[in-house]
N, CA, C and O atoms as CSV, one atom per row, in Angstrom:
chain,resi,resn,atom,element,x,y,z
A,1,UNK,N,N,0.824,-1.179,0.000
A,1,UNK,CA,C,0.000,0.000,0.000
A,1,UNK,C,C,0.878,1.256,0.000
A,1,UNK,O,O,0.615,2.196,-0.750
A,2,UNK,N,N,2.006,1.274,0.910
A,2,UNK,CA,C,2.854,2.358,1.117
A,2,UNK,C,C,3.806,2.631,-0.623
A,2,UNK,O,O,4.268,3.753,-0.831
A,3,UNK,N,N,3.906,2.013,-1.222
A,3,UNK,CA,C,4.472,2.164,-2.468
A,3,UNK,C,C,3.420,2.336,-3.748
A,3,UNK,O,O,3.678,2.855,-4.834
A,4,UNK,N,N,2.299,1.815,-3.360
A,4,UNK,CA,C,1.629,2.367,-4.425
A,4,UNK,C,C,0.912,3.712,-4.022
A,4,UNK,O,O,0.178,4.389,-4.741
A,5,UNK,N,N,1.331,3.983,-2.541
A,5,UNK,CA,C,0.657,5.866,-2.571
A,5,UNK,C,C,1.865,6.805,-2.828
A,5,UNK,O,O,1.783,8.029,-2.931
A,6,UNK,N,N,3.094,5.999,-2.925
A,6,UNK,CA,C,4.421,6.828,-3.265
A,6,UNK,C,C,4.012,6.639,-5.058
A,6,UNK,O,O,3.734,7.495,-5.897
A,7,UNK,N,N,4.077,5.764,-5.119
A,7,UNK,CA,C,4.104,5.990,-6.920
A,7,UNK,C,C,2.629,7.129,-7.184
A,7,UNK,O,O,2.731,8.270,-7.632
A,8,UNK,N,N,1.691,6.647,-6.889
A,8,UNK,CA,C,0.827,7.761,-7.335
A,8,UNK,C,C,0.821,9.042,-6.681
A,8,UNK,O,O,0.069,9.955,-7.024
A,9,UNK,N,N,1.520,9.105,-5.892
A,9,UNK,CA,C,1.595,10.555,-5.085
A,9,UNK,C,C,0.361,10.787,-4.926
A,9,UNK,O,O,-0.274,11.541,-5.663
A,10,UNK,N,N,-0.243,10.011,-3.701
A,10,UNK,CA,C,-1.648,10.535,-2.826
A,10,UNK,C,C,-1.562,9.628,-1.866
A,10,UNK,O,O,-1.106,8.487,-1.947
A,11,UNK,N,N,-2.268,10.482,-0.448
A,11,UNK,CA,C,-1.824,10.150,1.121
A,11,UNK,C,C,-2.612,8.985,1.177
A,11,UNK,O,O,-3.465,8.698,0.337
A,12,UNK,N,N,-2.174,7.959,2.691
A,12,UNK,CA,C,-3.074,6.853,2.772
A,12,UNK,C,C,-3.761,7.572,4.189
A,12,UNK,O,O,-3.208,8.292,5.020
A,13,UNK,N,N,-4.898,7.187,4.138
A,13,UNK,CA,C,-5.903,7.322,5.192
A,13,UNK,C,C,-6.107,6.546,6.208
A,13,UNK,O,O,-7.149,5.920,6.013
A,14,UNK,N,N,-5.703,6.322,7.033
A,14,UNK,CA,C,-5.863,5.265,8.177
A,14,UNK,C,C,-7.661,5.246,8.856
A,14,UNK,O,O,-8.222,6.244,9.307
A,15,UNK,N,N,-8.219,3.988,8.768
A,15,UNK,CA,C,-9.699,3.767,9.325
A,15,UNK,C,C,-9.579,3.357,10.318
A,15,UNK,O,O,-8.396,3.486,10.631
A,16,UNK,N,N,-10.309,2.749,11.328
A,16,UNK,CA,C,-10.709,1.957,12.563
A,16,UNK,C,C,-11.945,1.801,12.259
A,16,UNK,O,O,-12.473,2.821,11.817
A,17,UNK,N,N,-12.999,0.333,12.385
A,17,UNK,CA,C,-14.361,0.520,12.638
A,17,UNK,C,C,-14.386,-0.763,13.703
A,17,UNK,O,O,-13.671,-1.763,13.639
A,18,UNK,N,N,-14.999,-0.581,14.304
A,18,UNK,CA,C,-15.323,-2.040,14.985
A,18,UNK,C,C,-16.787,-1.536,15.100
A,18,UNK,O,O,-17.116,-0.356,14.977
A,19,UNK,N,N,-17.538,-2.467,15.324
A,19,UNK,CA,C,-19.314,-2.993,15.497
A,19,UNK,C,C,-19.719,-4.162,16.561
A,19,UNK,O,O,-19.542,-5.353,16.303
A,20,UNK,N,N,-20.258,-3.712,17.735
A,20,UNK,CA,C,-20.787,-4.632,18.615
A,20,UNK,C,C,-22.408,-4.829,18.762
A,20,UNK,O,O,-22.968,-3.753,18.966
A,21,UNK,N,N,-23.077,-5.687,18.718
A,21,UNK,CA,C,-22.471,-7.075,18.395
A,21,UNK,C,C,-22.154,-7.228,17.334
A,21,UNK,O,O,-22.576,-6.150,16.916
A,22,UNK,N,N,-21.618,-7.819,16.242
A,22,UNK,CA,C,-21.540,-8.242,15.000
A,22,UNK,C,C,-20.802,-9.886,14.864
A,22,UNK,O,O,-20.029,-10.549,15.556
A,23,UNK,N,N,-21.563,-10.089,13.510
A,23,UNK,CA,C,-20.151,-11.568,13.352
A,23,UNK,C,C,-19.015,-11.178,12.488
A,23,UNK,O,O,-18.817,-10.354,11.594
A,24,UNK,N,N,-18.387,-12.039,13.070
A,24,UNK,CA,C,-16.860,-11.809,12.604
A,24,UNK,C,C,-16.495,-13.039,11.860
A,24,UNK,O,O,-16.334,-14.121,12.425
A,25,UNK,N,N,-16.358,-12.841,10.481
A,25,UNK,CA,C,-15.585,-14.140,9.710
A,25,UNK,C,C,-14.147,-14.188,10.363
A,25,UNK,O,O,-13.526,-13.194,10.741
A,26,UNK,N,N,-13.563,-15.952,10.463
A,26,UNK,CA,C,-12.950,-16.717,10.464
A,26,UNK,C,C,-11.670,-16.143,9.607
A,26,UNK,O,O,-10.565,-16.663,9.766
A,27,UNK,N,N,-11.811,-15.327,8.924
A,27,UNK,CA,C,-10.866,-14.876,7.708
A,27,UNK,C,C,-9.744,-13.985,8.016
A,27,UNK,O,O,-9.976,-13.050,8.781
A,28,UNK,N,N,-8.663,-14.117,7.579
A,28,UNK,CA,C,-7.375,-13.207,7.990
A,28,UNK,C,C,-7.611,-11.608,8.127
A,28,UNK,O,O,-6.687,-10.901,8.531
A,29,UNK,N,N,-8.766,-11.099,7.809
A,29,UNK,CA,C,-8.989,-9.692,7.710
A,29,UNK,C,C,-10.289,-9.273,9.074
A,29,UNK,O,O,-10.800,-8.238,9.503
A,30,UNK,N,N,-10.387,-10.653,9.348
A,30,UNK,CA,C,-11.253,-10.786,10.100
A,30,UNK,C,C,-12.954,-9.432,9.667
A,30,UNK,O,O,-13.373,-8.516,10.375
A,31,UNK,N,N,-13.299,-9.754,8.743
A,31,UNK,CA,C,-14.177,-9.257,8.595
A,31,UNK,C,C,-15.631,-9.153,9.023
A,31,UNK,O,O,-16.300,-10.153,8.764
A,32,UNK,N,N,-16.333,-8.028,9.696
A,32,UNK,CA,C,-16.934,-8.152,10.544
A,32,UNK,C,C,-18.712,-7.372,9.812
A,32,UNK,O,O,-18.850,-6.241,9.346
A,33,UNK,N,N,-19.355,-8.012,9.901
A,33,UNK,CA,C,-21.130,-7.743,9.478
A,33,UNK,C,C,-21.504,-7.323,11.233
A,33,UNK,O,O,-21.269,-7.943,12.270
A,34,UNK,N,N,-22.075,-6.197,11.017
A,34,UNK,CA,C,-22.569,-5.725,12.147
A,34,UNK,C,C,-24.043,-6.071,12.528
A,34,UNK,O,O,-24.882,-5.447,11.878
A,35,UNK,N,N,-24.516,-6.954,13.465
A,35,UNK,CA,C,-26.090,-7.206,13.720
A,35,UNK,C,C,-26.892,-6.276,13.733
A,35,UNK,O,O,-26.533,-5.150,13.389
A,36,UNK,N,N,-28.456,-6.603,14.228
A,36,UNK,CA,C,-28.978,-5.506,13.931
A,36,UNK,C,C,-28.964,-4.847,15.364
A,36,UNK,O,O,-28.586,-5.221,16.474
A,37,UNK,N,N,-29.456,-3.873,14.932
A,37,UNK,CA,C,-29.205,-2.545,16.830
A,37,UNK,C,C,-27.870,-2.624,17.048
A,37,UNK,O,O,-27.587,-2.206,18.171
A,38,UNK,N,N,-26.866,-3.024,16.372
A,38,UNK,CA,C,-25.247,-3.151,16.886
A,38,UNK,C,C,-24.751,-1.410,17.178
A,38,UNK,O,O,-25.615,-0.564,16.943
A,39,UNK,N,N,-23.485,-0.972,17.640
A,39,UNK,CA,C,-23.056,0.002,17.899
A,39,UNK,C,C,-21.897,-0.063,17.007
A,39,UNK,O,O,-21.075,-0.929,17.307
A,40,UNK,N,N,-21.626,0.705,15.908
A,40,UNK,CA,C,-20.541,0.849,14.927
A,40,UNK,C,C,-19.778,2.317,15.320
A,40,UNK,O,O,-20.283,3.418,15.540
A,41,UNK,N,N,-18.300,1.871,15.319
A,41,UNK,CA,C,-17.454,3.084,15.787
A,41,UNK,C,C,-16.719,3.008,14.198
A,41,UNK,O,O,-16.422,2.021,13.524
A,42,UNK,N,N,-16.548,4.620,13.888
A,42,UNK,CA,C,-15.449,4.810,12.789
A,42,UNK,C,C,-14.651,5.605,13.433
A,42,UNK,O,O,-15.140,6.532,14.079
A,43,UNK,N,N,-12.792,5.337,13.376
A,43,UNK,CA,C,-12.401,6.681,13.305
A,43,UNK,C,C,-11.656,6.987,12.229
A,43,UNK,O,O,-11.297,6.117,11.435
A,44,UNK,N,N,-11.345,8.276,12.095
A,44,UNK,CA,C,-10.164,8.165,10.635
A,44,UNK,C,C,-8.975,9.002,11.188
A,44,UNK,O,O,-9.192,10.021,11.843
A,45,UNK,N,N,-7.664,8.545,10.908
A,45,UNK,CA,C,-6.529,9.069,11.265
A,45,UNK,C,C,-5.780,10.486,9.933
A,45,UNK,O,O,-5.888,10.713,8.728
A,46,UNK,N,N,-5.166,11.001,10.945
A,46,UNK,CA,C,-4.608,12.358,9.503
A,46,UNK,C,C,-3.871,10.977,8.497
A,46,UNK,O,O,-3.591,9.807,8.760
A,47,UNK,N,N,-3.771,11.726,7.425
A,47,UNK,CA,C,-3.643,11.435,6.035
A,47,UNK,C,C,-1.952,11.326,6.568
A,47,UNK,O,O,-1.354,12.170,7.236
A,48,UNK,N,N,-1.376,9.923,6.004
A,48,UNK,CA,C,0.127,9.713,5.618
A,48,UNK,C,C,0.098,10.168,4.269
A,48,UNK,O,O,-0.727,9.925,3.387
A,49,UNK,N,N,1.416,11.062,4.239
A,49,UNK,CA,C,1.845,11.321,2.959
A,49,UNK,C,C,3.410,10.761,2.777
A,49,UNK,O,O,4.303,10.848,3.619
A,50,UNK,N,N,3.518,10.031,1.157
A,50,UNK,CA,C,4.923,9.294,0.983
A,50,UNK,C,C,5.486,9.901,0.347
A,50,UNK,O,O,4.676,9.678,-0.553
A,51,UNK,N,N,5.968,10.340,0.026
A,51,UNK,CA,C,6.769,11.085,-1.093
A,51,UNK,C,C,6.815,10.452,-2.613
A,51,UNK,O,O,6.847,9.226,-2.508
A,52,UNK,N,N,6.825,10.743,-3.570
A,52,UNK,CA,C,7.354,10.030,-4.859
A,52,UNK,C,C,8.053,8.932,-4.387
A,52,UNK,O,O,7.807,7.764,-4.087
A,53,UNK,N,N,9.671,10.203,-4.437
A,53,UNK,CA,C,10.725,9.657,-4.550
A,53,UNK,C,C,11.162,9.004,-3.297
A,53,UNK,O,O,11.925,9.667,-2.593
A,54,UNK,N,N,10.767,7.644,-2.826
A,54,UNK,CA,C,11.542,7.468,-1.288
A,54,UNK,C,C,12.505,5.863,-1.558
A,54,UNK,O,O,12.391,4.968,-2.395
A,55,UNK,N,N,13.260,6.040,-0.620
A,55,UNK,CA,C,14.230,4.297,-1.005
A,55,UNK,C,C,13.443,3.188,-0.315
A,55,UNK,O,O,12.446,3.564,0.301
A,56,UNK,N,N,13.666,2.144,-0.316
A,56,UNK,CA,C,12.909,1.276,0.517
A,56,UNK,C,C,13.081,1.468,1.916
A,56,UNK,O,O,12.249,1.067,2.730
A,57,UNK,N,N,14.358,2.196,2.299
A,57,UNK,CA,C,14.452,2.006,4.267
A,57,UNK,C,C,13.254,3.415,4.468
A,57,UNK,O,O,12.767,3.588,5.585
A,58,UNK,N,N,12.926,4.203,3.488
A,58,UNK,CA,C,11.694,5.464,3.807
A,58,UNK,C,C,10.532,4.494,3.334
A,58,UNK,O,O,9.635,4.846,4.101
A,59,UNK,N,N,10.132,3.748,2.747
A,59,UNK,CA,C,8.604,3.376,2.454
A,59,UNK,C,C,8.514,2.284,3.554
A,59,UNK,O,O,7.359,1.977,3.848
A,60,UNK,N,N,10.034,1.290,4.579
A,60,UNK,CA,C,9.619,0.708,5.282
A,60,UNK,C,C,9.357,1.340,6.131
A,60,UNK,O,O,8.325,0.988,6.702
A,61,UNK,N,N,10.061,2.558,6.696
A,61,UNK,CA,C,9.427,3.231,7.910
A,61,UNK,C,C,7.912,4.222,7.916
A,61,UNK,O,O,7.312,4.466,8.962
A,62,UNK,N,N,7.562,4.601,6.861
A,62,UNK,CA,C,6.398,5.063,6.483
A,62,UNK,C,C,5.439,3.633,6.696
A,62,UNK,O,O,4.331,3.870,7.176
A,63,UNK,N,N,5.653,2.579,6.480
A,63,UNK,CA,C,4.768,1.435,6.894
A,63,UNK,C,C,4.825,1.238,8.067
A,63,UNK,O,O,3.797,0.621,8.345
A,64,UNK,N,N,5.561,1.425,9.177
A,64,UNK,CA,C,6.093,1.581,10.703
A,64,UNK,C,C,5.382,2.280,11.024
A,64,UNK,O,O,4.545,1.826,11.804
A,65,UNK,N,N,5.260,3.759,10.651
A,65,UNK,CA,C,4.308,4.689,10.869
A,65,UNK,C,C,2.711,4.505,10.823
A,65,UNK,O,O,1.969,4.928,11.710
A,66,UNK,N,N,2.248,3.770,9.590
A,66,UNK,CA,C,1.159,3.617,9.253
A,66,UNK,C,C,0.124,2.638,9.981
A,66,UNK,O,O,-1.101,2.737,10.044
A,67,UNK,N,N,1.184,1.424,10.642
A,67,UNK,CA,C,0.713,0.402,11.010
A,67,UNK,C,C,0.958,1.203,12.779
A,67,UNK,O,O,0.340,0.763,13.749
A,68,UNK,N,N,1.675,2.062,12.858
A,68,UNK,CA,C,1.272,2.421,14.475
A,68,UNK,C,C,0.332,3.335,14.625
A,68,UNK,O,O,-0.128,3.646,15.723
A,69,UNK,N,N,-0.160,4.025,13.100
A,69,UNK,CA,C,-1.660,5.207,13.155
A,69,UNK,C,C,-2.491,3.862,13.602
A,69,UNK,O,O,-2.959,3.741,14.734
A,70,UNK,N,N,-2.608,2.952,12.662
A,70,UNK,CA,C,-3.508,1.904,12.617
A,70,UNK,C,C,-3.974,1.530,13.882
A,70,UNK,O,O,-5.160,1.510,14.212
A,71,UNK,N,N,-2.752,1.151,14.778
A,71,UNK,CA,C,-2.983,0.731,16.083
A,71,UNK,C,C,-3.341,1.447,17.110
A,71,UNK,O,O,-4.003,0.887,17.984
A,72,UNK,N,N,-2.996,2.844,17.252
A,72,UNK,CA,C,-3.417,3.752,18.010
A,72,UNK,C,C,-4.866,3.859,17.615
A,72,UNK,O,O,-5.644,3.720,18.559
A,73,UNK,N,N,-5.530,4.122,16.162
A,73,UNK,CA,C,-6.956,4.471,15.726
A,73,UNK,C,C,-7.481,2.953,16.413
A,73,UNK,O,O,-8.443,3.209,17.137
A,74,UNK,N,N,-7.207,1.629,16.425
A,74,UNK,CA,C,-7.697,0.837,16.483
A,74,UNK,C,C,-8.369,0.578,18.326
A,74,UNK,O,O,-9.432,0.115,18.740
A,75,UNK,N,N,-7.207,1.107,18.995
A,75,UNK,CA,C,-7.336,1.196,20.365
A,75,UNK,C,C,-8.288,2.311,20.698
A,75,UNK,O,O,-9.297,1.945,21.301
A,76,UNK,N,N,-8.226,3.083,20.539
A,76,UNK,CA,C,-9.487,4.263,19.958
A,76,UNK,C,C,-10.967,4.142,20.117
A,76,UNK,O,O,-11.877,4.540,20.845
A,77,UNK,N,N,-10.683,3.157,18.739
A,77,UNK,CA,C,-12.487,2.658,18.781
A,77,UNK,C,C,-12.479,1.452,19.542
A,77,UNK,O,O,-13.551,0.890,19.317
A,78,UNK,N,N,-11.769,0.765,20.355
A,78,UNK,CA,C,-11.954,-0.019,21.017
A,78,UNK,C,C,-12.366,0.481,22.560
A,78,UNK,O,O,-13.130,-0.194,23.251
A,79,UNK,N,N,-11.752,1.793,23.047
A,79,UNK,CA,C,-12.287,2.453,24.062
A,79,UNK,C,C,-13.349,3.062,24.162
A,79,UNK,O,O,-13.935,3.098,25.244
A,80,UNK,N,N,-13.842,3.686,23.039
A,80,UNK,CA,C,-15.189,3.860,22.617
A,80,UNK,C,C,-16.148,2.662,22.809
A,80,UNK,O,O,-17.225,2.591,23.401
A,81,UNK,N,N,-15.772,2.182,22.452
A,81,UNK,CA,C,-17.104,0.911,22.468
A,81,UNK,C,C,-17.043,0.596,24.214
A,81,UNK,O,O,-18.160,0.233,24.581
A,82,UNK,N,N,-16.289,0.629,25.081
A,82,UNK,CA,C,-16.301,-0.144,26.173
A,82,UNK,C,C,-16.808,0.939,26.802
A,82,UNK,O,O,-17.562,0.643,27.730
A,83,UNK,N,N,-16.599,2.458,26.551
A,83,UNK,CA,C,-17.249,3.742,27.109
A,83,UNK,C,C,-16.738,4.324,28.307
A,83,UNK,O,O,-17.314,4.785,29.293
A,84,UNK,N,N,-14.417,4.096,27.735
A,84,UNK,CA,C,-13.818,4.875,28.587
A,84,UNK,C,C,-13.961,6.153,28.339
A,84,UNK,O,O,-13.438,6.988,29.078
C-alpha cells in the first residue's frame, strides 16, 4: 500500500471501525457484518503522505508509521465501544 501511494503521489488514510455485536468471519482480515441494533465506531486518522521519490528504508518506515496510526486508531475505537 505504502508504495503504491508513493508511486501515485496521494496520502493513505488510516480507518478503525469495529461494530458490537456483530459476526466476525474466520478470515485473515477478520471481517466483521454488524447485527442488527449493533453500535458501529469509525475513526479516521490524519492522512500519511509518501513522497514520490523514497528508497525502501523510507517506504519501510512510512509502513512503521502507518501500522502504528492503525494501532493507536484501532485502540481508539476499542475504548469507545467499552465507554472509557
Amino acid at each position: 500500500m505504502v508504495a503504491v501511494a508513493a508511486a501515485c503521489g496521494v496520502p493513505i488514510y488510516p480507518v478503525a471501525l469495529q461494530a458490537r455485536p456483530a459476526w466476525r468471519a474466520g478470515s485473515w482480515d477478520k471481517t466483521q457484518i454488524p447485527l442488527p441494533f449493533a453500535r458501529v465506531i469509525c475513526c479516521y486518522g490524519e492522512p500519511l503522505h509518501v513522497p514520490k521519490k523514497t528508497d525502501e528504508a523510507a517506504r519501510e518506515e512510512a509502513l512503521r508509521e502507518l501500522e502504528r496510526r492503525l494501532n493507536a486508531l484501532a485502540e481508539r475505537v476499542e475504548s469507545q465501544l467499552r465507554g472509557s
